[in-house]
C-alpha positions as CSV (number, residue, x, y, z in Angstrom):
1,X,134.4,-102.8,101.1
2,X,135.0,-100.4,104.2
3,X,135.2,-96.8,103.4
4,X,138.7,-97.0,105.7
5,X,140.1,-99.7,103.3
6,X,139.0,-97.6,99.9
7,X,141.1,-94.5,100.7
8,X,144.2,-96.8,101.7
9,X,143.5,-98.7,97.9
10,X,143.0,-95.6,95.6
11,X,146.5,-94.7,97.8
12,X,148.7,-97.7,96.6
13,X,147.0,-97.6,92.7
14,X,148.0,-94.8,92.4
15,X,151.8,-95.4,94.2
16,X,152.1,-98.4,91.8
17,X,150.9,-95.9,88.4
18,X,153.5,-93.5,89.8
19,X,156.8,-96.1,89.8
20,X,155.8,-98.1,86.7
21,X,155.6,-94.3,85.1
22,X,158.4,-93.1,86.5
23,X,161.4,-93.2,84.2
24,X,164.2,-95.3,84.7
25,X,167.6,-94.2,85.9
26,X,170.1,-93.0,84.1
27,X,173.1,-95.8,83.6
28,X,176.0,-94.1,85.2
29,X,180.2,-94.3,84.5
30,X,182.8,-92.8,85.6
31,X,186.3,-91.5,83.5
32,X,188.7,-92.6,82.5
33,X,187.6,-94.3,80.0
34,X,189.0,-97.1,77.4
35,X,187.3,-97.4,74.1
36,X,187.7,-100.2,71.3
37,X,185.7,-101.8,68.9
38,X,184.8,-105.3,68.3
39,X,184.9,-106.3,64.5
40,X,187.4,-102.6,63.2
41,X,184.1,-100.8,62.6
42,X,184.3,-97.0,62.1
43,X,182.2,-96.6,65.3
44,X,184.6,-95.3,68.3
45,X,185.4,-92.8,65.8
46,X,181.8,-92.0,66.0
47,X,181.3,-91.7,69.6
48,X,184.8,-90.4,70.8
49,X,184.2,-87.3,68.5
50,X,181.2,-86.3,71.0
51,X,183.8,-87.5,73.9
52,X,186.3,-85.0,73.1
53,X,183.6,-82.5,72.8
54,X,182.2,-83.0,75.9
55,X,185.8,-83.2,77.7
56,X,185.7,-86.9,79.2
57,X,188.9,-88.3,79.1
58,X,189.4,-91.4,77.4
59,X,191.8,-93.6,75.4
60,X,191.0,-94.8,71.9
61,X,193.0,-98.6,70.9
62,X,191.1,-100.2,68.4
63,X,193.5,-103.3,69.1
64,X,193.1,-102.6,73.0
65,X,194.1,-105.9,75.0
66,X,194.1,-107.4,78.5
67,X,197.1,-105.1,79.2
68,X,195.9,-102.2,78.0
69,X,193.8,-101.9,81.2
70,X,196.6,-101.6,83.1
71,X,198.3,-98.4,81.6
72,X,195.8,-96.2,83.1
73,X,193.3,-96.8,86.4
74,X,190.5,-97.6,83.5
75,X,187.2,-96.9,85.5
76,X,184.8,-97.5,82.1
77,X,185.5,-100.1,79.2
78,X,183.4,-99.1,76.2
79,X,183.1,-102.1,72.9
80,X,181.7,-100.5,70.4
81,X,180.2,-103.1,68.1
82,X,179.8,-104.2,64.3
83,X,182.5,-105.1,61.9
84,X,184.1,-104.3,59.0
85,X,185.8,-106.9,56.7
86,X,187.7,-103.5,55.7
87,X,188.8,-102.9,58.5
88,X,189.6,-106.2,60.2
89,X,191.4,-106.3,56.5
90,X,193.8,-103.7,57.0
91,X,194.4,-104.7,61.1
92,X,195.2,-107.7,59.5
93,X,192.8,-109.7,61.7
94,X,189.7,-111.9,61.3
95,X,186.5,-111.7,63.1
96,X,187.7,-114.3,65.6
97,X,190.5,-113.1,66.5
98,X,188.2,-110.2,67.7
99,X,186.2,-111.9,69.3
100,X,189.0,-113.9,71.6
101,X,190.5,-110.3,71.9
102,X,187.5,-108.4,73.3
103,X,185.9,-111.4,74.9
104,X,189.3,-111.3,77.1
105,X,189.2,-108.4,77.8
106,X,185.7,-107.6,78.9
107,X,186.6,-110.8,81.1
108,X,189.9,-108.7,82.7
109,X,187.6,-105.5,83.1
110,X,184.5,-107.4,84.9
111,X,187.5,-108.9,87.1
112,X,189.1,-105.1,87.8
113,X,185.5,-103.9,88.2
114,X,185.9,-101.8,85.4
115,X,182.2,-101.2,84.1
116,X,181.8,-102.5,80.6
117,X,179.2,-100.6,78.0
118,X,178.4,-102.1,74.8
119,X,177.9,-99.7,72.2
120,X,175.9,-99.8,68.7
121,X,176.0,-96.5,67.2
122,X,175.6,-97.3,63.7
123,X,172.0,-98.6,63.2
124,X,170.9,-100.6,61.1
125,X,173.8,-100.1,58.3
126,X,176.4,-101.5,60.9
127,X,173.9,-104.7,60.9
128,X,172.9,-108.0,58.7
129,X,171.3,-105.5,56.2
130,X,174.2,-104.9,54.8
131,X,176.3,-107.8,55.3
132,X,177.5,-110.1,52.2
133,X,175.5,-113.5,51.6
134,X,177.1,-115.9,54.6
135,X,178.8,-113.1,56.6
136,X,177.6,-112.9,60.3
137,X,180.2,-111.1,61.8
138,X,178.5,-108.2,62.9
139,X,175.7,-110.3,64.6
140,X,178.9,-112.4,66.3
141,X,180.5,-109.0,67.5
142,X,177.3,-108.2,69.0
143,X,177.1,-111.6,71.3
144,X,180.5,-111.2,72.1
145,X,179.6,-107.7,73.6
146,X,176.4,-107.0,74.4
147,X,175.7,-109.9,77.1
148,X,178.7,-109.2,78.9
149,X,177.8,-105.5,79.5
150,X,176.2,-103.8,82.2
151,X,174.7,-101.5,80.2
152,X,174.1,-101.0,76.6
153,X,173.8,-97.4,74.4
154,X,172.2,-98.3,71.5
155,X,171.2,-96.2,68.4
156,X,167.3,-96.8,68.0
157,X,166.8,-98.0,64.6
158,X,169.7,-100.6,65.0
159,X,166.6,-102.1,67.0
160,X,164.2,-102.1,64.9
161,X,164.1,-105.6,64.9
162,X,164.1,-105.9,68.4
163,X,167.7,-107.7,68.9
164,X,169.1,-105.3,72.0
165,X,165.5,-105.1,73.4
166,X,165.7,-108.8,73.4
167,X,169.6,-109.0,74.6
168,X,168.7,-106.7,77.2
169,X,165.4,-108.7,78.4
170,X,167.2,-112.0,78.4
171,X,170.4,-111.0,80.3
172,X,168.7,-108.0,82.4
173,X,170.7,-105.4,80.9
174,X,169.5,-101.8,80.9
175,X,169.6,-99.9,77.4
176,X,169.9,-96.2,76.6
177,X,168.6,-95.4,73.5
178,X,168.9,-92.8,71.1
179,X,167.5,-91.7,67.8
180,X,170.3,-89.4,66.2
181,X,173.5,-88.8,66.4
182,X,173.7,-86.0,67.4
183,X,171.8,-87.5,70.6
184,X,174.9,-89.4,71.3
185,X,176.0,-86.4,73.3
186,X,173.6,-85.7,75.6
187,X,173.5,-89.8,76.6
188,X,177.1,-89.3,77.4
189,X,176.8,-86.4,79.9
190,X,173.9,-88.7,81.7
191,X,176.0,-91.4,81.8
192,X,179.4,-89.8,82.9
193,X,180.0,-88.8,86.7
194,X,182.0,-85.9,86.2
């Protein structure tokens, strides 16, 4: 090997270590924002209480529809997801009447170019660990969100068996995770253009 052609190798290795070390971009949204769930989980409660902290305005409609995106010049759409037989209970609703609901109206948003985040920010307990013998619900909320998304925040241990790393692999969706939830916060001021 030439000694020209060395310096002008050891230049690119070390380019290419650079970029696969470098960290990945921030996803980025911008406010208004619409938030529901899919499945009557507890978990836009969650996340809008660090919303209202951090002064992004948004909307909360647990039942939000097609029409809801209309009311305001939504720019964000976030579906939180897991479900609650609870709460579906007391909304009177079943788990697929969520999922026509939610899956129509990530199909509205995509068409308004509204950007659509799927949420999971109750771990693990918001999963199949916890779910009675038979019930799959919050597996089906998840399939009904997550692919659809252009980006997913995701609290880390509702990973741990690898299902968004794998949902985001398959579908090429960039995840933002977090570890408490307390954390939620500072991945909403990366992700919101103020």
């Amino acid at each position: 090997m030439s000694r020209s052609v060395r310096p002008l190798i050891l230049a690119l290795g070390v380019a290419l270590a650079l970029a696969v070390a470098a960290p990945a971009p921030a996803q980025q949204a911008e406010t208004p924002v619409l938030v529901t769930s899919c499945g009557q989980s507890p978990g836009p409660l969650r996340l809008t209480v660090f919303m209202k902290r951090l002064q992004i305005p948004y909307d909360l409609k647990e039942d939000a529809a097609v029409k809801d995106l209309s009311a305001k010049p939504y720019k964000t759409l976030i579906v939180v997801t897991g479900s609650s037989l609870k709460g579906m209970g007391a909304a009177g609703v079943s788990i697929d009447d969520e999922v026509k609901r939610v899956a129509a109206l990530i199909a509205e948003a995509k068409k308004k170019g509204i950007v659509v985040v799927g949420a999971h920010v109750e771990g693990m307990e918001r999963r199949a660990r916890n779910a009675a013998p038979g019930d799959n619900s919050d597996e089906t909320s998840i399939d009904t969100v997550c692919p659809k998304s252009n980006f997913m925040i995701v609290r880390k241990d509702g990973d741990e068996d690898g299902r968004f790393t794998t949902l985001s692999k398959k579908y090429g969706i960039p995840v933002v995770f977090f570890e408490k939830n307390v954390e939620i916060q500072d991945v909403l001021k990366k992700v919101f253009v103020r």
